[in-house]
C-alpha positions as CSV (number, residue, x, y, z in Angstrom):
1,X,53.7,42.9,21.6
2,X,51.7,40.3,22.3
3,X,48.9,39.2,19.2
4,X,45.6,38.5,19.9
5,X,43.9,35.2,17.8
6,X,40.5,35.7,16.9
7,X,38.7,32.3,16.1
8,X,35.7,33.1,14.3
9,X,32.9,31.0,15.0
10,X,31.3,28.8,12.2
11,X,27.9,29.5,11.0
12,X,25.2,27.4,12.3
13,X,23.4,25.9,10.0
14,X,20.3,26.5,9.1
15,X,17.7,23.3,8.7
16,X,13.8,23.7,7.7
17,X,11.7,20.9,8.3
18,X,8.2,21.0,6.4
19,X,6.3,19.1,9.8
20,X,2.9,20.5,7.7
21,X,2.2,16.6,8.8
22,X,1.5,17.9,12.6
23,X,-1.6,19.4,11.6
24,X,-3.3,16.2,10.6
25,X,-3.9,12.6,12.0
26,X,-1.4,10.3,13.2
27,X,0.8,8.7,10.2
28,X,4.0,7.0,9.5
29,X,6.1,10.3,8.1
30,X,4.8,12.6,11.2
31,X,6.3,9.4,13.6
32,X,9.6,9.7,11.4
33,X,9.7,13.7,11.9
34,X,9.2,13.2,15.5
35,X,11.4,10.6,16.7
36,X,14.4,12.1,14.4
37,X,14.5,15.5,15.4
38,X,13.6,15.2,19.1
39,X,17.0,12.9,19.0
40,X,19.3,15.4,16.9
41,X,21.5,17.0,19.0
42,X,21.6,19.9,17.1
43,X,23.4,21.8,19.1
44,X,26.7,19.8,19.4
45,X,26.7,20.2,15.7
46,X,25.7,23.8,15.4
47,X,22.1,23.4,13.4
48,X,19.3,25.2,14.0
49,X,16.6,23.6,13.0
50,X,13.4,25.6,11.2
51,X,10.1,23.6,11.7
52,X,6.9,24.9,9.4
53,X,3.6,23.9,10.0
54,X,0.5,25.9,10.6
55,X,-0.9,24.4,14.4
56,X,2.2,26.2,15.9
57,X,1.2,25.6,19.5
58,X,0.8,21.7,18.3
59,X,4.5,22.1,17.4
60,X,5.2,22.9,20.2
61,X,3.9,20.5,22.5
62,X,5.3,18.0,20.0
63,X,9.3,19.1,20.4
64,X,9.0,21.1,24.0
65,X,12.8,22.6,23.8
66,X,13.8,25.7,23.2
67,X,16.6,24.1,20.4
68,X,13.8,24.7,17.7
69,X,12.1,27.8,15.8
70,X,8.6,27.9,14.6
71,X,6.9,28.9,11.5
72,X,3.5,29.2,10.5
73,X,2.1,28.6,7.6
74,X,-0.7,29.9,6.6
75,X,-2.2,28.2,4.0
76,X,-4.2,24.2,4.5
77,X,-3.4,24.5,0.4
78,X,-0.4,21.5,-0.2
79,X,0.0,23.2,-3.8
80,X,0.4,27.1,-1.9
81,X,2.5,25.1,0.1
82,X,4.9,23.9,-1.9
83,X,4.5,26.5,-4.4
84,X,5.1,30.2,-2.6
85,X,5.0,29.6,1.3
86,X,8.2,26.7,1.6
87,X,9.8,28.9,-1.0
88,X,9.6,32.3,0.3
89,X,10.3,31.1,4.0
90,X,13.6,29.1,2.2
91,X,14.3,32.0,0.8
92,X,14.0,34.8,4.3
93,X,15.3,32.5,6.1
94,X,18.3,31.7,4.1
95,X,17.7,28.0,4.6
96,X,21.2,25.7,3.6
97,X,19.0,22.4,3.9
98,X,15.4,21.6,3.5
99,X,14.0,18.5,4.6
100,X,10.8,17.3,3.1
101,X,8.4,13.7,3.0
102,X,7.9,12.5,-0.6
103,X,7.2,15.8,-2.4
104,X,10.0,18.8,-2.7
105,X,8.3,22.8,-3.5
106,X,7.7,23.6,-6.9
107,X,10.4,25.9,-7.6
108,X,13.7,25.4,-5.9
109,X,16.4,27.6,-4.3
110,X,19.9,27.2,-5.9
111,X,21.5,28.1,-2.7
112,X,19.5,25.3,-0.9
113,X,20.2,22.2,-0.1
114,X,17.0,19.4,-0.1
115,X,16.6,16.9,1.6
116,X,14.1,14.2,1.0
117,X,12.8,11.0,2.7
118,X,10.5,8.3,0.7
119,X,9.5,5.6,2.8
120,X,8.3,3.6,0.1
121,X,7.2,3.0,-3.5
122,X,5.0,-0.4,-2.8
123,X,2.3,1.6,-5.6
124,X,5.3,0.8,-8.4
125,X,6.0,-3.2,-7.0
126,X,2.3,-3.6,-6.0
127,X,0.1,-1.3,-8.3
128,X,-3.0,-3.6,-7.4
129,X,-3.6,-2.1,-4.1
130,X,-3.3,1.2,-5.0
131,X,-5.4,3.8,-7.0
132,X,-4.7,4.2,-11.0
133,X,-4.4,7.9,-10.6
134,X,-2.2,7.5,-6.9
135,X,0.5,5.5,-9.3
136,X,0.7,7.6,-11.9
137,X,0.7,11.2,-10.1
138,X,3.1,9.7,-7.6
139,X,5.3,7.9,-10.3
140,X,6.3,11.8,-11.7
141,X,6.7,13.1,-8.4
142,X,8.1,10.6,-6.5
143,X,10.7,10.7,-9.1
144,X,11.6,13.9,-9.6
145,X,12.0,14.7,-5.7
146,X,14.4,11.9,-5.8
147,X,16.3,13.2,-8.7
148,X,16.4,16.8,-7.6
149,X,17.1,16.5,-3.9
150,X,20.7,16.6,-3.0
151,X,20.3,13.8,0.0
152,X,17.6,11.1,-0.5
153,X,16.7,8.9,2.4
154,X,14.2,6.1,3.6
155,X,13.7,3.6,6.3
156,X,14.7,0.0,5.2
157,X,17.4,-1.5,3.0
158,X,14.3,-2.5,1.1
159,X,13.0,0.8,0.1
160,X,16.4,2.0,-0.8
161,X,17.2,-1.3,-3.3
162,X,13.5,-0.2,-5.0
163,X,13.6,3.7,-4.8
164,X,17.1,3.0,-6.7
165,X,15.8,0.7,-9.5
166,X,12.4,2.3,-9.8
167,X,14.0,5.8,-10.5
168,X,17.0,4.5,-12.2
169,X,18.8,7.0,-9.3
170,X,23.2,6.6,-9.4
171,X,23.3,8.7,-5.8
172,X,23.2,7.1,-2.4
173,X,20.0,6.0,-1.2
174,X,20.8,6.7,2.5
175,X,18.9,4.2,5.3
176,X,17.4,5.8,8.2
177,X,15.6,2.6,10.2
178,X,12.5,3.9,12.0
179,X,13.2,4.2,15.9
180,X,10.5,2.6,18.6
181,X,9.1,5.4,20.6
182,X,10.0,5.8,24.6
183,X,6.7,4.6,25.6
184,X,7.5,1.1,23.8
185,X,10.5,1.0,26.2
186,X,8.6,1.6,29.5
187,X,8.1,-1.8,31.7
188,X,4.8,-1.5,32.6
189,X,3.6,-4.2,34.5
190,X,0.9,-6.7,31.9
191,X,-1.3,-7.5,34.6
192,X,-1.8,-3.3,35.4
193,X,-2.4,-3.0,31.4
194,X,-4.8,-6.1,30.9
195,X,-6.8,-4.6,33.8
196,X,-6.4,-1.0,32.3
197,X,-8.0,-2.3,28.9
198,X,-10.5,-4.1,30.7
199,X,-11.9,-1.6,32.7
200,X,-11.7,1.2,29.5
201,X,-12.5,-0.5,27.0
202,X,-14.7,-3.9,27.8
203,X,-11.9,-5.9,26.0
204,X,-9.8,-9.0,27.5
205,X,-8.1,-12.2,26.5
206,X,-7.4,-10.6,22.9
207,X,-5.1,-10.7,19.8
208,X,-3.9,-7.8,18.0
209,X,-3.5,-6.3,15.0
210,X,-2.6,-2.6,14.6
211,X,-2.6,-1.2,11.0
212,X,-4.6,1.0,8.9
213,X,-7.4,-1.1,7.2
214,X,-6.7,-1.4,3.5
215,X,-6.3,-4.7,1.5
216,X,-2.3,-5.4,1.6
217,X,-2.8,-5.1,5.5
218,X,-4.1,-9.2,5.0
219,X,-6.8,-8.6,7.6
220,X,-9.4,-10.9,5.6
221,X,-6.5,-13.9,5.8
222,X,-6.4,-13.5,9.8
223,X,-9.4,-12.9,10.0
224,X,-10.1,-16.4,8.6
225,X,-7.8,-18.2,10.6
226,X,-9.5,-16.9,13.8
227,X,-12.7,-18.7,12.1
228,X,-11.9,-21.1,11.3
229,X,-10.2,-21.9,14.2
230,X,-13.6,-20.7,16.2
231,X,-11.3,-19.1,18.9
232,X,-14.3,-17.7,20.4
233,X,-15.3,-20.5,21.7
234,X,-12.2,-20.7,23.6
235,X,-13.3,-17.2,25.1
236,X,-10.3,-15.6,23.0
237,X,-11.0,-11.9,21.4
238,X,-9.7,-10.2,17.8
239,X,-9.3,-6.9,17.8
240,X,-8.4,-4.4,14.9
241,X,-7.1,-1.0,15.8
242,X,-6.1,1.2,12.8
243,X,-8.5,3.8,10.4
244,X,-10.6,2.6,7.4
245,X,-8.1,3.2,4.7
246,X,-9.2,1.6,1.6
247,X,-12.8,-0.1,1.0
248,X,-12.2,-3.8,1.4
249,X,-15.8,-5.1,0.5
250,X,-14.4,-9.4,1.3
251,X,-13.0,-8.3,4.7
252,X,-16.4,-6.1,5.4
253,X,-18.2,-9.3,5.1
254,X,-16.4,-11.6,6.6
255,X,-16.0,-9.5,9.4
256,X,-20.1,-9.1,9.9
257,X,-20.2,-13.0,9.9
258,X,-17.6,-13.2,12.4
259,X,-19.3,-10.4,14.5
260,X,-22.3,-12.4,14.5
261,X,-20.9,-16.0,15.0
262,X,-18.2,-15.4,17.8
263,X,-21.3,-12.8,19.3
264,X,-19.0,-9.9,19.3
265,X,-15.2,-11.5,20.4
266,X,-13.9,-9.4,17.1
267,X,-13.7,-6.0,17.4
268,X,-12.7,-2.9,15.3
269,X,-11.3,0.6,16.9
270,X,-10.9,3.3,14.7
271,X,-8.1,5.1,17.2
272,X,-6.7,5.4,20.1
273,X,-4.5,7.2,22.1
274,X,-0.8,6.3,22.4
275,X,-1.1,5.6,25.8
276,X,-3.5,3.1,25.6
277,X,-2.1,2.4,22.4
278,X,0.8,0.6,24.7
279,X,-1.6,-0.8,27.1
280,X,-3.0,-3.0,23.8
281,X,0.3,-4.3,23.1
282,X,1.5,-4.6,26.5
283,X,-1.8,-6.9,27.3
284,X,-2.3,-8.6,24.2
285,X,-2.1,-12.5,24.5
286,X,-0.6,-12.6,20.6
287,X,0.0,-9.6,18.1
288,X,-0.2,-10.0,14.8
289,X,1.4,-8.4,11.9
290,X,0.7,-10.3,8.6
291,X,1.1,-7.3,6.0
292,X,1.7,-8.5,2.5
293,X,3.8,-5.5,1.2
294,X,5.6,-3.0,4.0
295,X,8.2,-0.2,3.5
296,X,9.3,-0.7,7.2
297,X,6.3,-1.6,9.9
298,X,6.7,-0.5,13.1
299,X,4.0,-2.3,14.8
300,X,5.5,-5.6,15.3
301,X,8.9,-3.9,16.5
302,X,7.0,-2.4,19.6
303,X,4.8,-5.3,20.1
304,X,7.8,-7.1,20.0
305,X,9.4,-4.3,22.3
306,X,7.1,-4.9,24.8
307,X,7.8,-9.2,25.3
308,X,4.4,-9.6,23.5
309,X,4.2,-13.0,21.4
310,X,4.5,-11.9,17.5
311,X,3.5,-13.3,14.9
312,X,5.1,-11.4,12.1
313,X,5.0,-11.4,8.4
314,X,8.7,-11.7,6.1
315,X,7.7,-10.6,2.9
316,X,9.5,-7.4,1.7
317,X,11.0,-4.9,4.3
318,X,9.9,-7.0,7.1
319,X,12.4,-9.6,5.8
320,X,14.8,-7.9,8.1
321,X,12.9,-9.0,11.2
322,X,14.5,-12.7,11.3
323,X,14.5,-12.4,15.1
324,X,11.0,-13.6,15.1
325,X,12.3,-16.8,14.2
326,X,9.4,-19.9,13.5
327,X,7.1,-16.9,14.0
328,X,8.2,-15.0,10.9
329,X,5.8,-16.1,8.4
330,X,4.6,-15.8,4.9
331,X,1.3,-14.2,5.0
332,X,0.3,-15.2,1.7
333,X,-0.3,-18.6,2.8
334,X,-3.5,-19.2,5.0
335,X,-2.5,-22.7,6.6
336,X,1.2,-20.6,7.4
337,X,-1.0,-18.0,9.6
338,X,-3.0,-20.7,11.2
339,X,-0.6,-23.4,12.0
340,X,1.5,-20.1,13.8
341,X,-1.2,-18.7,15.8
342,X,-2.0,-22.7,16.7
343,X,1.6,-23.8,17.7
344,X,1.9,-20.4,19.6
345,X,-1.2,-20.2,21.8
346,X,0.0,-24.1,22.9
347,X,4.0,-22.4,24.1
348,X,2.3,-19.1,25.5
349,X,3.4,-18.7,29.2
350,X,6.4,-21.6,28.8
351,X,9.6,-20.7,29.9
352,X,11.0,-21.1,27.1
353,X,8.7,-19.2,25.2
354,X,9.6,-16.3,27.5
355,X,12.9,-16.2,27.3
356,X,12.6,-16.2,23.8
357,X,10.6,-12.7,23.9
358,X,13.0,-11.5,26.2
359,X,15.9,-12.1,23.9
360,X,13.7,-10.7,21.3
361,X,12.7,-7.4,23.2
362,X,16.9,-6.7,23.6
363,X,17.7,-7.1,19.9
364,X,14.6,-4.4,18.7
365,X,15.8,-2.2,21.2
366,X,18.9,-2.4,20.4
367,X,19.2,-1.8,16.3
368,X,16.2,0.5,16.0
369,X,16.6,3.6,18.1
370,X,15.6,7.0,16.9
371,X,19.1,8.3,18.3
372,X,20.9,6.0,15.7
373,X,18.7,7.5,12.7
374,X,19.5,11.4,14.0
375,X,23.3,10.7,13.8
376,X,22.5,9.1,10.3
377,X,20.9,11.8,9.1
378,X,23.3,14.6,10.6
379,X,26.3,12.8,9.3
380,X,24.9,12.9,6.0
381,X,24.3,16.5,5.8
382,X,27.8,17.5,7.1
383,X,29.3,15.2,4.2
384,X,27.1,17.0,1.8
385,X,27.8,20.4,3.3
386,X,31.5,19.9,3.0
């Protein structure tokens, strides 16, 4: 008599993501979320991935496959959040892992694994650009998500070495590198984008800086360099594209002065979209990047991406950028920031300057892929899971 084998199937998996960070503006965790899970293949590994926010239909046009489910949540509350909504929809669900951005729920499920990603603590190593009440209510929480979570990850080598000593934590810190986005790999002619920008936006010969404006960022020091260097008179623009973070009352005044001395060659824009977003770095002459603290910094990477000169800062996470070479700088130091952007505007358009972009462009590309950061991630559950 011949015998029949039955192989029974495994269980997929079941993986919430709280994307609550869809509903809201552009920001460093929703650019994480993105670019990991639209690169998990979660079907070779038998996931299926849960994603909770309340703008459903945003969801949706944010991951358009059919490899994800949908949740709503119903409440703009983070504290009915993280309170009763995550944990009755971990619970119904019969979620195994739960991924979250800083903050875990309230009360957590026993048979529930959680997963969570800090992409920084610079408020612990630099408490003088943050709030006193941001440090000390994210101090306790920060802290206890990492302690509690069963898989704790972040984006540089940087963070991890300071999540580690700040929380006194004896697990595995795991490093998930952000990715550069598609867009950043397209090879849009510069002449197409220069005219793009022109015709849009009244803008031309400019330098760049992308970041959210807030004191760390360094704005005031480049800001300075491009006065005292009176680049206007040499018809070159400054412009600043990122939201009013943090008041900055020096670079507020500075930049009025400027306004009025260069008669309007630096510039400030709130937002953009991300497609003219890489039309700015495709046409800038020279991008700049001279953060003082980072827990990763995309910016440069897809300025960089794009055979854009860089100038590039090397203090903290950013230390891992080394490819900018005589271009990675300390930002700290004034003269450092202006004898760069003076050496550079001399070697723009050289041959050898171009080759070195190009060379440059191939290494980012390269190490930081979102593809990379999915398997990461994936890997890291199934050792946890078994």
């Amino acid at each position: 008599m011949e015998q029949k084998i039955i192989s029974k199937q495994k269980k997929a998996l079941r993986l919430l993501v709280d994307a609550h960070v869809f509903d809201g503006m552009y920001q460093g965790s929703r650019t994480f979320l993105k670019g990991i899970y639209t690169h998990l293949d979660n079907e070779a590994h038998n996931v299926e991935i849960y994603l909770a926010a309340q703008n459903v239909a945003n969801l949706k046009k944010e991951f358009p496959t059919k490899n994800y489910k949908f949740i709503e949540l119903k409440s703009t509350n983070k504290f009915i959040r993280l309170g009763y909504e995550i944990p009755k929809i971990i619970s119904k669900y019969k979620i195994d892992f739960a991924h979250f951005n800083y903050y875990l729920p309230l009360f957590l499920n026993k048979k529930c694994n959680y997963i969570v990603t800090i992409h920084d603590v610079l408020f612990l190593d630099y408490p003088e650009y943050f709030p006193k009440f941001y440090i000390l209510k994210n101090r306790f929480l920060f802290k206890r998500s990492a302690k509690r979570a069963a898989i704790v990850n972040t984006v540089s080598e940087y963070s991890a070495k300071r999540i580690k000593t700040h929380f006194r934590l004896n697990k595995k810190v795991s490093v998930i590198p952000n990715g550069i986005d598609e867009i950043f790999k397209s090879k849009n002619s510069k002449i197409f984008s220069r005219k793009h920008i022109q015709k849009k936006y009244k803008v031309s010969n400019f330098m760049l800086y992308v970041s959210r404006l807030e004191p760390r960022k360094n704005h005031v020091l480049l800001l300075k360099a491009y006065k005292e260097l009176e680049l206007w008179e040499e018809d070159i623009q400054l412009l600043f594209i990122g939201k009013k973070a943090i008041e900055n009352k020096e670079l507020n005044k500075l930049y009025n002065e400027v306004f009025i001395r260069s008669k309007g060659k630096v510039q400030h824009l709130e937002y953009v979209n991300n497609e003219d977003l890489f039309h700015f770095n495709n046409a800038a002459i020279i991008a700049f990047f001279p953060s003082l603290c980072e827990g990763f910094g995309i910016p440069p990477l897809e300025s960089a991406a794009l055979q854009t000169p860089t100038i590039c800062s090397n203090l903290t996470a950013m230390k891992d950028f080394s490819f900018f070479g005589k271009y990675h700088i300390n930002p700290s130091d004034e003269s450092e920031i202006k004898n760069a952007l003076i050496h550079l505007l001399k070697e723009l358009n050289k041959p050898v300057l171009n080759k070195r972009l190009h060379a440059i462009a191939n290494e980012v590309l390269d190490v930081y892929q979102w593809r990379k950061g999915a398997e990461n991630l994936i890997n890291t559950i199934i050792d946890e899971e078994e």
